[in-house]
PyMOL commands that place a pseudoatom at each C-alpha (Angstrom):
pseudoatom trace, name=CA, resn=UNK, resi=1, chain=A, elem=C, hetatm=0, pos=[8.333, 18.511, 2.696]
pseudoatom trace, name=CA, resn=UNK, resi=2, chain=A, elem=C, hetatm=0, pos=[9.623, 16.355, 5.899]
pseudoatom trace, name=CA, resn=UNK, resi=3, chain=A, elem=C, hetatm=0, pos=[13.385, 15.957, 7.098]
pseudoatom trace, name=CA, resn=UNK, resi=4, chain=A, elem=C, hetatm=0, pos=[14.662, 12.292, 7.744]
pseudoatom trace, name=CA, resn=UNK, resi=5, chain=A, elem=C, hetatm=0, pos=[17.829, 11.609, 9.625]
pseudoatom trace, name=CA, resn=UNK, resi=6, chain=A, elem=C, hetatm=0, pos=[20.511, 9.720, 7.622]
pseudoatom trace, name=CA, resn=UNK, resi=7, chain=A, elem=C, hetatm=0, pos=[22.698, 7.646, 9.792]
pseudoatom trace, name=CA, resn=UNK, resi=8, chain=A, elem=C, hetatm=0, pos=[25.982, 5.463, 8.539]
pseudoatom trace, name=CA, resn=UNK, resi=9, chain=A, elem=C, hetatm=0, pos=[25.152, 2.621, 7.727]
pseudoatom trace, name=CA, resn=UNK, resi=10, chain=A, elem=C, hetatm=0, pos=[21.490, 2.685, 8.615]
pseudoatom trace, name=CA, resn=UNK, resi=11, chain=A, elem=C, hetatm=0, pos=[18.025, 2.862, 6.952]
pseudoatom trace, name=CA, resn=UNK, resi=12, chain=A, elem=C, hetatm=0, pos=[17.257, 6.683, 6.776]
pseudoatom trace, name=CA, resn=UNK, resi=13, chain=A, elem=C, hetatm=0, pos=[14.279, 7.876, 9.926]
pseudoatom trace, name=CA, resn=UNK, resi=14, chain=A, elem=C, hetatm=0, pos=[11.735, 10.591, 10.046]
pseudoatom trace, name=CA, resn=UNK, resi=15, chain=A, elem=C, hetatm=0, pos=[13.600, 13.835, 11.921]
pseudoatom trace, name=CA, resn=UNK, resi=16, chain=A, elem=C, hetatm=0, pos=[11.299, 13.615, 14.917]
pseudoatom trace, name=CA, resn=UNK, resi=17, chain=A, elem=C, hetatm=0, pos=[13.686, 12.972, 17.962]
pseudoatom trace, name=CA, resn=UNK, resi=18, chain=A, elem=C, hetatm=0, pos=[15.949, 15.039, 16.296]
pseudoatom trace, name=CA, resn=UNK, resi=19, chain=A, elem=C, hetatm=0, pos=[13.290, 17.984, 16.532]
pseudoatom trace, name=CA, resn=UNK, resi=20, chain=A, elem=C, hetatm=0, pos=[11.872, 17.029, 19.391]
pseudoatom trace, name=CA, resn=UNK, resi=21, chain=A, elem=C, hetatm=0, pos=[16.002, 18.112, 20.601]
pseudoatom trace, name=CA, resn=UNK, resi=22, chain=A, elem=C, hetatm=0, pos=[16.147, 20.675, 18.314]
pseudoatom trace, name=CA, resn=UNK, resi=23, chain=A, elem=C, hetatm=0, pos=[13.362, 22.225, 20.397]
pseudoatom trace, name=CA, resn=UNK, resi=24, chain=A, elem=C, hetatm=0, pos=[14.314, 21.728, 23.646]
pseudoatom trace, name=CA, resn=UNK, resi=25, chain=A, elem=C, hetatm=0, pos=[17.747, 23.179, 22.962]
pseudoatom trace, name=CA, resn=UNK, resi=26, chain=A, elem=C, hetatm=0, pos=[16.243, 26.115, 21.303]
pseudoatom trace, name=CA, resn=UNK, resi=27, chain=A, elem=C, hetatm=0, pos=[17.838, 25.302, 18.098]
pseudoatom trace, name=CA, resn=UNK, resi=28, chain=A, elem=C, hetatm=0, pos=[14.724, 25.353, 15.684]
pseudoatom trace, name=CA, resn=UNK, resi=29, chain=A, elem=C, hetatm=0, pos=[15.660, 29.071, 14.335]
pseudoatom trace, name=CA, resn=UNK, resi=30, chain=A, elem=C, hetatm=0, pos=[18.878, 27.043, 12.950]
pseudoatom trace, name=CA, resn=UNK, resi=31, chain=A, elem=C, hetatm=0, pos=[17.233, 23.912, 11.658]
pseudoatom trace, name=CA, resn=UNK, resi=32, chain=A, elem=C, hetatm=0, pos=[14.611, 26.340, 10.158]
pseudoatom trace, name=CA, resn=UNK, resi=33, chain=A, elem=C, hetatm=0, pos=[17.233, 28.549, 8.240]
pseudoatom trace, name=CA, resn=UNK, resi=34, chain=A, elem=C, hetatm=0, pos=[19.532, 25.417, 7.184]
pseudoatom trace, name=CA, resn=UNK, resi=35, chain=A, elem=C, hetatm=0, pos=[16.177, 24.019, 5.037]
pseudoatom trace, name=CA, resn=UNK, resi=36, chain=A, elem=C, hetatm=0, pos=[15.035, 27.045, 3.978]
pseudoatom trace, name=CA, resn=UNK, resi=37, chain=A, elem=C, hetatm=0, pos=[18.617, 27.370, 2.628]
pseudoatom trace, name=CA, resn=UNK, resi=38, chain=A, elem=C, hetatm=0, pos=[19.035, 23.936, 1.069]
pseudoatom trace, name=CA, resn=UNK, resi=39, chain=A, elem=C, hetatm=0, pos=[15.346, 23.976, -0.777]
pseudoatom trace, name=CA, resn=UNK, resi=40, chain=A, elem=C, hetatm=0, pos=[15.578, 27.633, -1.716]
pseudoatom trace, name=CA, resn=UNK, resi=41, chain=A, elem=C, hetatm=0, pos=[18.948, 28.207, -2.498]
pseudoatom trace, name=CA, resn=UNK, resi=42, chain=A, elem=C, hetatm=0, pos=[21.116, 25.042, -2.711]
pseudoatom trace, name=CA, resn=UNK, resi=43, chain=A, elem=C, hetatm=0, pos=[17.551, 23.109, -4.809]
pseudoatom trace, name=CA, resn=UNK, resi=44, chain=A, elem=C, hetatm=0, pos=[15.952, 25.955, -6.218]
pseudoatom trace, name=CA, resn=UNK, resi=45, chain=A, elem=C, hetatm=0, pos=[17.198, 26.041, -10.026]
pseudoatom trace, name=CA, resn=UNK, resi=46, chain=A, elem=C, hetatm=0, pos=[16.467, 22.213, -10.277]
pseudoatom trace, name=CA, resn=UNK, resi=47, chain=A, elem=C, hetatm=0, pos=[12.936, 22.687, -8.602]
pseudoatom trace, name=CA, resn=UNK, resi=48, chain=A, elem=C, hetatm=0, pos=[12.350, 25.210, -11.132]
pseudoatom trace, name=CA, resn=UNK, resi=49, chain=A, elem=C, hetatm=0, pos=[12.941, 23.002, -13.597]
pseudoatom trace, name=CA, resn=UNK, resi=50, chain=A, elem=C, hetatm=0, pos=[10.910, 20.326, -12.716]
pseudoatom trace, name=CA, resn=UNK, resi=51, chain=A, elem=C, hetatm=0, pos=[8.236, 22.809, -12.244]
pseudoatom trace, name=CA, resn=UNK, resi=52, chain=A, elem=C, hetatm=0, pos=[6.915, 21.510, -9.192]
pseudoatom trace, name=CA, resn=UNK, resi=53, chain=A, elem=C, hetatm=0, pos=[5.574, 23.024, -5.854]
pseudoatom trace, name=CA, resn=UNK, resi=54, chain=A, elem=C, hetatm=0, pos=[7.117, 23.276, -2.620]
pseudoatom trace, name=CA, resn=UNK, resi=55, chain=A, elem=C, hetatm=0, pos=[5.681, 23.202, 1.228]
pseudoatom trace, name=CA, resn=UNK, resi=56, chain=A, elem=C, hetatm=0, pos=[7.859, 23.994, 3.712]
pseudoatom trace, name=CA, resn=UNK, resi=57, chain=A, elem=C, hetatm=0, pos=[7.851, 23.878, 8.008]
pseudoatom trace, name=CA, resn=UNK, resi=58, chain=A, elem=C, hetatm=0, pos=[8.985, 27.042, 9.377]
pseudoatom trace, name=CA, resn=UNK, resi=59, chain=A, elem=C, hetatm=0, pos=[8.516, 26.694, 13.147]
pseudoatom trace, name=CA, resn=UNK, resi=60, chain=A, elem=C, hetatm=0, pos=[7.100, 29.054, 15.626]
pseudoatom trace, name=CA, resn=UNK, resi=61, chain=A, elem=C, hetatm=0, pos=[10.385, 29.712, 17.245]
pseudoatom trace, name=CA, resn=UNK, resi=62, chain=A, elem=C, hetatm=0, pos=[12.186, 30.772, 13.862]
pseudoatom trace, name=CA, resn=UNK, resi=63, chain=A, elem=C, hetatm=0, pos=[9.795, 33.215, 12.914]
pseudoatom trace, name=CA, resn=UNK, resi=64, chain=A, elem=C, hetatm=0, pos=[10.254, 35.359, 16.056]
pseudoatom trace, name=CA, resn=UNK, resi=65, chain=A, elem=C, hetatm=0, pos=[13.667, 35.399, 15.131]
pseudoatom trace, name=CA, resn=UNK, resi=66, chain=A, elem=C, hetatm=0, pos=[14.109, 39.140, 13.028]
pseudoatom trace, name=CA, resn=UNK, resi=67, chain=A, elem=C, hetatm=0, pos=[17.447, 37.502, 11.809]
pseudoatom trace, name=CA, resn=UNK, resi=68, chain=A, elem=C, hetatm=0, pos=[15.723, 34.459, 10.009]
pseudoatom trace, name=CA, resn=UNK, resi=69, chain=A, elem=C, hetatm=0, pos=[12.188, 37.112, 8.652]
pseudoatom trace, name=CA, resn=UNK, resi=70, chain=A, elem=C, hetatm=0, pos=[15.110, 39.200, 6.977]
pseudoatom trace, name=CA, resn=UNK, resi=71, chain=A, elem=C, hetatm=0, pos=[17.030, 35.776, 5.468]
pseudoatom trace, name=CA, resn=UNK, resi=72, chain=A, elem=C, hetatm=0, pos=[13.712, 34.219, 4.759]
pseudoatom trace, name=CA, resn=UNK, resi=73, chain=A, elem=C, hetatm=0, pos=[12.611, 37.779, 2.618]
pseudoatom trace, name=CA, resn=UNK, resi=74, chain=A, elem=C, hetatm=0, pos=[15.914, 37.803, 1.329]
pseudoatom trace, name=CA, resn=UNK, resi=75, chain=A, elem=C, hetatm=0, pos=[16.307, 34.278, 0.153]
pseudoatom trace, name=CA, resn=UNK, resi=76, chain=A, elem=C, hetatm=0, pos=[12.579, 35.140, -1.591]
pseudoatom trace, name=CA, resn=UNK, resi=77, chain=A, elem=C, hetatm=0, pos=[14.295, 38.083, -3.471]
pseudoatom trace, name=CA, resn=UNK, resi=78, chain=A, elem=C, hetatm=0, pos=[17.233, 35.405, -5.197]
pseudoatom trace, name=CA, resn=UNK, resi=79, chain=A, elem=C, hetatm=0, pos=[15.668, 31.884, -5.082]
pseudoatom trace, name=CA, resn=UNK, resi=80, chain=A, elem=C, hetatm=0, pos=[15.260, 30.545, -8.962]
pseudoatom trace, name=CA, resn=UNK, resi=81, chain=A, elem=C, hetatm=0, pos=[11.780, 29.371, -7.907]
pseudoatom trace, name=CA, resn=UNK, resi=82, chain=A, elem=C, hetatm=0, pos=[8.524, 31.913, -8.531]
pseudoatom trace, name=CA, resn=UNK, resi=83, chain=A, elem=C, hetatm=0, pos=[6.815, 32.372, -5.418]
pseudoatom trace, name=CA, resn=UNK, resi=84, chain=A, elem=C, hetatm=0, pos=[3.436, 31.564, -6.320]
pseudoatom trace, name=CA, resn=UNK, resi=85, chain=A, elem=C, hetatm=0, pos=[5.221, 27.599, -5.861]
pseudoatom trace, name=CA, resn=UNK, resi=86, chain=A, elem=C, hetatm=0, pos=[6.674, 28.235, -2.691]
pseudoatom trace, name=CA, resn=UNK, resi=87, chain=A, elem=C, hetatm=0, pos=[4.097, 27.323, 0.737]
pseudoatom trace, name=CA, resn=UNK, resi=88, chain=A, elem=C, hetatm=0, pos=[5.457, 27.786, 3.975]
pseudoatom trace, name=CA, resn=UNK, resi=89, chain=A, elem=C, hetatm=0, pos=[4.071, 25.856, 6.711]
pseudoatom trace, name=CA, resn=UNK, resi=90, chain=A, elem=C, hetatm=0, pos=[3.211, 27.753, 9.790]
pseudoatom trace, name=CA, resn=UNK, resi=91, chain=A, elem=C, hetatm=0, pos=[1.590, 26.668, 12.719]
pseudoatom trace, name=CA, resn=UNK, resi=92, chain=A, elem=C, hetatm=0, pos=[-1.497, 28.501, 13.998]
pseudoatom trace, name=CA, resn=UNK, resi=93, chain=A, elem=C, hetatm=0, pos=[0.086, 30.182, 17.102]
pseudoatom trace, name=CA, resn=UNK, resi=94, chain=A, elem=C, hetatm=0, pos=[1.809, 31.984, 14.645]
pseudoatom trace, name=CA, resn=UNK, resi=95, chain=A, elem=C, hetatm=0, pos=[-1.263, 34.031, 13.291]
pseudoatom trace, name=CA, resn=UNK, resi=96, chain=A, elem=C, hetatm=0, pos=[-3.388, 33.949, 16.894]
pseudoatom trace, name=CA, resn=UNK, resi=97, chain=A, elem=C, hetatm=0, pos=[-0.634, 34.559, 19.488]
pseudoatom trace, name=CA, resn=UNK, resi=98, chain=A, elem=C, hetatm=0, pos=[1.910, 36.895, 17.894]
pseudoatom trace, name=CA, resn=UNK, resi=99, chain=A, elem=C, hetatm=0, pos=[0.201, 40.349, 15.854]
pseudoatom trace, name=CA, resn=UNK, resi=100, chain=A, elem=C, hetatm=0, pos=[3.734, 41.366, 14.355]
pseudoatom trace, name=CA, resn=UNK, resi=101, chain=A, elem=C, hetatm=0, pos=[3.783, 37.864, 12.672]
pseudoatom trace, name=CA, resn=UNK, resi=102, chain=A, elem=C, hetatm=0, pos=[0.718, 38.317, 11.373]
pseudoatom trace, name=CA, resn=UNK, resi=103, chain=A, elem=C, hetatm=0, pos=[1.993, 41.624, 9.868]
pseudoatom trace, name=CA, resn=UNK, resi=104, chain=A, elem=C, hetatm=0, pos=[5.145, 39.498, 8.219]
pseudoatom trace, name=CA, resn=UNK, resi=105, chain=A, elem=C, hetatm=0, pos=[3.005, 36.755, 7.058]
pseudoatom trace, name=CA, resn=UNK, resi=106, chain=A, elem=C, hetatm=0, pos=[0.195, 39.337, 4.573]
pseudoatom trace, name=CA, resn=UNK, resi=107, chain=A, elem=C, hetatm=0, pos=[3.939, 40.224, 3.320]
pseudoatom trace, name=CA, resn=UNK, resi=108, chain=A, elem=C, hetatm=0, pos=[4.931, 37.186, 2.065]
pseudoatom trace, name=CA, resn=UNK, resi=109, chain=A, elem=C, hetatm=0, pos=[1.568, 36.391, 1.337]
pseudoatom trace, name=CA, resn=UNK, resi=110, chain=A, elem=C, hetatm=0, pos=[1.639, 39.698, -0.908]
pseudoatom trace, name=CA, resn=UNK, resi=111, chain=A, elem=C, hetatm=0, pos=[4.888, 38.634, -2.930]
pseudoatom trace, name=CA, resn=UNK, resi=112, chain=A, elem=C, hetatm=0, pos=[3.248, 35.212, -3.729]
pseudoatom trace, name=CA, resn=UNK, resi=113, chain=A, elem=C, hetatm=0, pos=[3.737, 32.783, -1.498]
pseudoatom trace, name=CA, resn=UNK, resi=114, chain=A, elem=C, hetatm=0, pos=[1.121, 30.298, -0.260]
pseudoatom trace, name=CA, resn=UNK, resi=115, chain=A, elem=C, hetatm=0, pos=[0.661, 29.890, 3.717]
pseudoatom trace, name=CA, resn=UNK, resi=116, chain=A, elem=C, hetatm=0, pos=[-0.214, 26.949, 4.833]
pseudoatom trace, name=CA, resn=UNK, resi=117, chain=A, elem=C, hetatm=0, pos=[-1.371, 26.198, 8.644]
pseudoatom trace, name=CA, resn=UNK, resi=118, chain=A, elem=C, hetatm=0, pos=[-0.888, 22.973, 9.811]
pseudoatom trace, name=CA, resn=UNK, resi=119, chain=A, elem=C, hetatm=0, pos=[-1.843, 19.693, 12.515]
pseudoatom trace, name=CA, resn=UNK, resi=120, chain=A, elem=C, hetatm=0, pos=[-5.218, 22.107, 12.910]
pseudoatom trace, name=CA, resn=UNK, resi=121, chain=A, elem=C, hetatm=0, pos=[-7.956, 19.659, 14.899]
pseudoatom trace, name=CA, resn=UNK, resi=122, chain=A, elem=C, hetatm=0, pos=[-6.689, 19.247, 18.234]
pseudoatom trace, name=CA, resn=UNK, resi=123, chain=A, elem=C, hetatm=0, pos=[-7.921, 23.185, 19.116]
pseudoatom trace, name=CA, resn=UNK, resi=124, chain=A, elem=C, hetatm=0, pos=[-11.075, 23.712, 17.317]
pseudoatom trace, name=CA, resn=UNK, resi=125, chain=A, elem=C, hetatm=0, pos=[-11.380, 27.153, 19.475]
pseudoatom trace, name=CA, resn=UNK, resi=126, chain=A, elem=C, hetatm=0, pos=[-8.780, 28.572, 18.207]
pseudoatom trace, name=CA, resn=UNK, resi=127, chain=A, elem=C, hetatm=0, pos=[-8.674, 27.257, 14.824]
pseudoatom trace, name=CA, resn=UNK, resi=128, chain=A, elem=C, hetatm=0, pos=[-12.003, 29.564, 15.032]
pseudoatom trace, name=CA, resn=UNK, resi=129, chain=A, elem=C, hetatm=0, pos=[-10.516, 32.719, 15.842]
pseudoatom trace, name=CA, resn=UNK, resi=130, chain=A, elem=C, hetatm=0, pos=[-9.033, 32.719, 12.862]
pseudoatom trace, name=CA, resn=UNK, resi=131, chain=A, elem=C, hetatm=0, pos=[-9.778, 35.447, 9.939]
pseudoatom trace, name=CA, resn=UNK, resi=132, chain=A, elem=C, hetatm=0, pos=[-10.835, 35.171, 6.465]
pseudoatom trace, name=CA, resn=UNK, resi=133, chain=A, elem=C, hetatm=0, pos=[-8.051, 35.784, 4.049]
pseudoatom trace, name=CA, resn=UNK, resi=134, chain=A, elem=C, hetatm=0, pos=[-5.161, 34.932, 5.747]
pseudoatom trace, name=CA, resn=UNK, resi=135, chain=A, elem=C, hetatm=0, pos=[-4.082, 31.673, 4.992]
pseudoatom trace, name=CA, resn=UNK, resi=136, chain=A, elem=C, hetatm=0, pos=[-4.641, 29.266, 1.793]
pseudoatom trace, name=CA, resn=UNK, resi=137, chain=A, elem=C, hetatm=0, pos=[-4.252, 26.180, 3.052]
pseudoatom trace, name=CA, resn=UNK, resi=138, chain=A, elem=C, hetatm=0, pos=[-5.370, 24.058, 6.409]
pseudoatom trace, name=CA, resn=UNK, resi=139, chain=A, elem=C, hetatm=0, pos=[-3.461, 21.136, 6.884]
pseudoatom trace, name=CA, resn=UNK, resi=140, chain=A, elem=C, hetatm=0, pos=[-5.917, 18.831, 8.828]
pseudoatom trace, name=CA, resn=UNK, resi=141, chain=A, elem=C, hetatm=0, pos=[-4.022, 16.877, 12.066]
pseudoatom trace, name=CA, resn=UNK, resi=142, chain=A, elem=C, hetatm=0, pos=[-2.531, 13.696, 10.353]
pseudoatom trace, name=CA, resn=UNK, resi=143, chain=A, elem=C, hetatm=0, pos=[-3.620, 11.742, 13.562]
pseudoatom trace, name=CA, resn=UNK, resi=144, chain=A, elem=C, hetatm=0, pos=[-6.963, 12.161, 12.303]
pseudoatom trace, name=CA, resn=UNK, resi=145, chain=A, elem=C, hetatm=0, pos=[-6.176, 9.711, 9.332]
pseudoatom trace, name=CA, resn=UNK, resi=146, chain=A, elem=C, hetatm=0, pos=[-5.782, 6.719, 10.200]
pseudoatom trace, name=CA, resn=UNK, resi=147, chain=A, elem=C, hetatm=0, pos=[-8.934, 5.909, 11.753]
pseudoatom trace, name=CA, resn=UNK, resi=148, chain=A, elem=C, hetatm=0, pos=[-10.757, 8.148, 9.540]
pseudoatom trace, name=CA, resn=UNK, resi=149, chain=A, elem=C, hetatm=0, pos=[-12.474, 5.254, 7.199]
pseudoatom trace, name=CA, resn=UNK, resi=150, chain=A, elem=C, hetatm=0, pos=[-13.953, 3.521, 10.479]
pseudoatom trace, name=CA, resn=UNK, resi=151, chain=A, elem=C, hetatm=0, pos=[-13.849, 6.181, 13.389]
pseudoatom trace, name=CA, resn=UNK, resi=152, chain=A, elem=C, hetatm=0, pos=[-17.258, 8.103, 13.129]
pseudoatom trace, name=CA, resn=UNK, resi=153, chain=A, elem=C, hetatm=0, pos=[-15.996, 11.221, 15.227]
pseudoatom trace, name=CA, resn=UNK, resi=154, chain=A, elem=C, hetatm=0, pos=[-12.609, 11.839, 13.479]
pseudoatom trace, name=CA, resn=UNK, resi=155, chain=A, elem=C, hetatm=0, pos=[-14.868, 11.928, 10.079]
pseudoatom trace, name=CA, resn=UNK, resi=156, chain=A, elem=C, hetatm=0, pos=[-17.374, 14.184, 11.787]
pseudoatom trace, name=CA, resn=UNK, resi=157, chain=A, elem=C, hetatm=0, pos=[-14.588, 15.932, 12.721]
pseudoatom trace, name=CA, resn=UNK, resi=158, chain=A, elem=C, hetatm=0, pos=[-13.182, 16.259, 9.833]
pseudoatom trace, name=CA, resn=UNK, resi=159, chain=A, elem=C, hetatm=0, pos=[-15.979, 17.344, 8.083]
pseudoatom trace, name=CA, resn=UNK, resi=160, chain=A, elem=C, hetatm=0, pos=[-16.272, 20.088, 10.535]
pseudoatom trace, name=CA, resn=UNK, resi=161, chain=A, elem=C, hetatm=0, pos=[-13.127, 21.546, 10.083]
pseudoatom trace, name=CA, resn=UNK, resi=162, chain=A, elem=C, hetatm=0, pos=[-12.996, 21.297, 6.383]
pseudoatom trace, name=CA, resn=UNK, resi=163, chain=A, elem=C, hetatm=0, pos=[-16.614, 23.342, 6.445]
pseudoatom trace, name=CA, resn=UNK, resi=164, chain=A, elem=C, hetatm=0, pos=[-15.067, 25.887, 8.731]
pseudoatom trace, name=CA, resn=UNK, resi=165, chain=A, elem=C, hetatm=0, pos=[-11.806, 26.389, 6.359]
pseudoatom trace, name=CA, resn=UNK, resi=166, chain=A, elem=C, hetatm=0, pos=[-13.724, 26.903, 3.489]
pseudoatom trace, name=CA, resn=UNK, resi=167, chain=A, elem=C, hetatm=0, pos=[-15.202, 30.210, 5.268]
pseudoatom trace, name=CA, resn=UNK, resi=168, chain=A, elem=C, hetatm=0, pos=[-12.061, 31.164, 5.868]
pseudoatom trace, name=CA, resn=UNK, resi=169, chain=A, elem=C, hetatm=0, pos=[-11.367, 30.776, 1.673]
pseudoatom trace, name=CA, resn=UNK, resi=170, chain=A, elem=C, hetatm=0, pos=[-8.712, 28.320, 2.204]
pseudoatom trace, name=CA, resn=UNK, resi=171, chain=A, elem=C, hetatm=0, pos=[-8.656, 25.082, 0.991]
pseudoatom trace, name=CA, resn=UNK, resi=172, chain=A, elem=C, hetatm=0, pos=[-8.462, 22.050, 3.131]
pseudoatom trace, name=CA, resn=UNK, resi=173, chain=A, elem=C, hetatm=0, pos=[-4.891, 19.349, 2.701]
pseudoatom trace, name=CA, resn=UNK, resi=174, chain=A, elem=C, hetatm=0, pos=[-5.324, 15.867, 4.512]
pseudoatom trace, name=CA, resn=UNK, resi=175, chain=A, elem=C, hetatm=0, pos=[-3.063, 12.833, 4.921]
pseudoatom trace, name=CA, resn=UNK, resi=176, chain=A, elem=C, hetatm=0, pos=[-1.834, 10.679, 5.013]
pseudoatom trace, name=CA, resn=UNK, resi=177, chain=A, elem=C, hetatm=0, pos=[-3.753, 8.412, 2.764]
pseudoatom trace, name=CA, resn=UNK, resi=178, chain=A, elem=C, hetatm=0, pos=[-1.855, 5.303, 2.625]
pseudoatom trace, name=CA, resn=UNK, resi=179, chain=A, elem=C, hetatm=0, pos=[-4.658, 2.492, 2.104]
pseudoatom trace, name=CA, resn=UNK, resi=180, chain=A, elem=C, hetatm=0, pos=[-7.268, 3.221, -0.285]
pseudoatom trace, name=CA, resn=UNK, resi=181, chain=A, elem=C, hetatm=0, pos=[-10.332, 3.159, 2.226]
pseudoatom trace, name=CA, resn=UNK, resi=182, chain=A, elem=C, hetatm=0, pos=[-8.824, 6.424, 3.722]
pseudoatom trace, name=CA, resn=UNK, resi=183, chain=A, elem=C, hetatm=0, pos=[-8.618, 7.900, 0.143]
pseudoatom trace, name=CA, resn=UNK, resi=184, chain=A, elem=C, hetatm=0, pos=[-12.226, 7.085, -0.487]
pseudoatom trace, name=CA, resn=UNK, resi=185, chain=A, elem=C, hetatm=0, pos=[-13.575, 8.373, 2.920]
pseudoatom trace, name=CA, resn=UNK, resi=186, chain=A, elem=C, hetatm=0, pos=[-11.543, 11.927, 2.758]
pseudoatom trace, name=CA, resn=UNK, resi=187, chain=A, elem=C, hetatm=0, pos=[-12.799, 12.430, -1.485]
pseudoatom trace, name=CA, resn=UNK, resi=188, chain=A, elem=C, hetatm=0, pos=[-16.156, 11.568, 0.020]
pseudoatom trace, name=CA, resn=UNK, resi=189, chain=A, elem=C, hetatm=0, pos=[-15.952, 14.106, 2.486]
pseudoatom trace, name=CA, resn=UNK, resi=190, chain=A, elem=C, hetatm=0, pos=[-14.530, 16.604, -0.031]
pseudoatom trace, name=CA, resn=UNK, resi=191, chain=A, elem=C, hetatm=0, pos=[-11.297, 17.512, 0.921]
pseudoatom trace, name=CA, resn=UNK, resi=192, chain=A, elem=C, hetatm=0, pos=[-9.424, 19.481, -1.420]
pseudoatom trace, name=CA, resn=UNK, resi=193, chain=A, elem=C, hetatm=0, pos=[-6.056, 18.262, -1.372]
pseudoatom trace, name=CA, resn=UNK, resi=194, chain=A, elem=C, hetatm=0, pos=[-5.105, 14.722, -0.335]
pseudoatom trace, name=CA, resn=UNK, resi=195, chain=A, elem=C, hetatm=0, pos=[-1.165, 13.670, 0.238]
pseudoatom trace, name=CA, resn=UNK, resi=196, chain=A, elem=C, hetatm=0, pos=[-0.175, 10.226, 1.182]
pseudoatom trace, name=CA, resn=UNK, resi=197, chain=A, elem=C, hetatm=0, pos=[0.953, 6.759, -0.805]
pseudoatom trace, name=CA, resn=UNK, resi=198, chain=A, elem=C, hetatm=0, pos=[-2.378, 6.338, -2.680]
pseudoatom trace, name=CA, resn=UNK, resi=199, chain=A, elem=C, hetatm=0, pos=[-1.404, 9.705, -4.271]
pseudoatom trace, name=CA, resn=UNK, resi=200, chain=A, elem=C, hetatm=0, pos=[2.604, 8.998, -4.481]
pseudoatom trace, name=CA, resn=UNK, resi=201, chain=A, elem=C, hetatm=0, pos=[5.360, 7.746, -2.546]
pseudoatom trace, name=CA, resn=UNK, resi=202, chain=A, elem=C, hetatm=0, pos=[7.019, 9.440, -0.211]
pseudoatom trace, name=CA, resn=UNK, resi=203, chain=A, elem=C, hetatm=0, pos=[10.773, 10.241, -2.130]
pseudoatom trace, name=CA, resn=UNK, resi=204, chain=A, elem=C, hetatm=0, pos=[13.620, 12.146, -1.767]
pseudoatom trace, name=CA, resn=UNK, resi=205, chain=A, elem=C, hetatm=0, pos=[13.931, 15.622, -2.866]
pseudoatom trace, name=CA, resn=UNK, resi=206, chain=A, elem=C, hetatm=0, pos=[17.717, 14.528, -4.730]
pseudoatom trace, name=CA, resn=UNK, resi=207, chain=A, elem=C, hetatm=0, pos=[15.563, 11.572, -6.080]
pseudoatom trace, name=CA, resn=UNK, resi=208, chain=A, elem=C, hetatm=0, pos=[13.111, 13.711, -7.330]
pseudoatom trace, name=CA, resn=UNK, resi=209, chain=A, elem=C, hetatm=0, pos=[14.938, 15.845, -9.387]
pseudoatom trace, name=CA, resn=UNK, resi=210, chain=A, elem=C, hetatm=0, pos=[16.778, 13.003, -10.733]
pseudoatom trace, name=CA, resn=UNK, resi=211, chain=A, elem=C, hetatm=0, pos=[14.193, 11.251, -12.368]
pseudoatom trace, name=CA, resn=UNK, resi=212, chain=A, elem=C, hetatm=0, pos=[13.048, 11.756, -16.094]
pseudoatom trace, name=CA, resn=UNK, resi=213, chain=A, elem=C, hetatm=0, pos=[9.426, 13.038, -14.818]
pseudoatom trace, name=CA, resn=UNK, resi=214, chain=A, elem=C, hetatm=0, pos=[8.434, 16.791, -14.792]
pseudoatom trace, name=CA, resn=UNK, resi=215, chain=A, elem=C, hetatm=0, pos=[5.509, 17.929, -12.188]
pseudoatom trace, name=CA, resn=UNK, resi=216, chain=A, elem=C, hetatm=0, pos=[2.162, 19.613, -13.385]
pseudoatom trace, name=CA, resn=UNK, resi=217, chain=A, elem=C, hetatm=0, pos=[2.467, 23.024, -11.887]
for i in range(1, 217): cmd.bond("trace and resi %d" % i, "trace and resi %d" % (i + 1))
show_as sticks, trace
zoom trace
């Protein structure tokens, strides 16, 4: 799940200035709890019943926040939506760099929520250091894609880190896959779980719930 910024009168734009302020004014704990709050609370009975999976950012900053753990458990306890289709998307400083995350994240791991860790490829060091068991997903760095299908290193690459995240027992997510020849080279490769417009078009959530369709869960 990605924000986009709706201006009057204007085509809607991907959220990224608008995080890349949230940031820098230390506002990410809010922007965190406002989506957890409008897919988990405001969205979750029609999610529900569309039956349909969920990944959601969490950033760094809003996790060290005890306020937003306790919201984030609490919204868990009263959302509409089981857990086992709820993933949180964390990055990987969260699990490396801060122990008493790690302690909150086997929690919500442990009422049934899926973790995923994403952009990993830039670091492969640290991607390294992390344990077995902890995570279910690695979301492979996007930038990696579109060269993929004629850039021998970011398949190598690739290939590497979707190896090393299958020791872990997590399966690998890559996109996006917007032309077919990036489809082909990341099924070739044997990445578990591809995302991009060979797979579906990017739509909004109000869209989504709108149309006559149900998801496979």
């Amino acid at each position: 799940m990605s924000l986009q910024l709706a201006i009057p009168n204007q085509m809607a734009q991907t959220a990224e200035l608008f995080l890349q302020a949230a940031h820098f004014y230390d506002m990410m704990p809010q922007v965190d709890h406002w989506l957890l709050r409008r897919v988990l609370t405001d969205y979750g009975q029609g999610i529900a019943n569309k039956g349909i999976c969920v990944a959601i950012p969490v950033s760094t900053e809003g996790l060290l926040q005890p306020t937003l753990r306790a919201d984030l458990l609490g919204m868990l306890d009263e959302t509409p939506l089981p857990t086992s289709s709820i993933n949180l998307m964390i990055d990987d400083a969260v699990l490396l760099k801060h122990p008493d995350l790690r302690v909150f994240i086997a929690e919500i791991r442990r009422r049934g929520c899926k973790i995923v860790v994403q952009n990993i490829g830039k670091n492969m060091v640290e991607f390294n250091q992390l344990p077995a068991d902890t995570v279910d997903y690695v979301q492979i760095d996007p930038s990696f894609m579109a060269q993929i299908h004629y850039n021998q290193m970011h398949e190598v690459l690739v290939t590497i880190l979707h190896g090393n995240t299958h020791r872990l027992n997590a399966q690998t997510l890559a996109g996006p896959a917007d032309i077919t020849e990036t489809l082909e080279k990341l099924t070739g490769i044997g990445i578990d779980l591809v995302g991009g417009d060979t797979i579906a078009p990017e739509t909004s959530l109000e869209k989504l719930l709108n149309t006559g369709y149900f998801g496979i869960h």
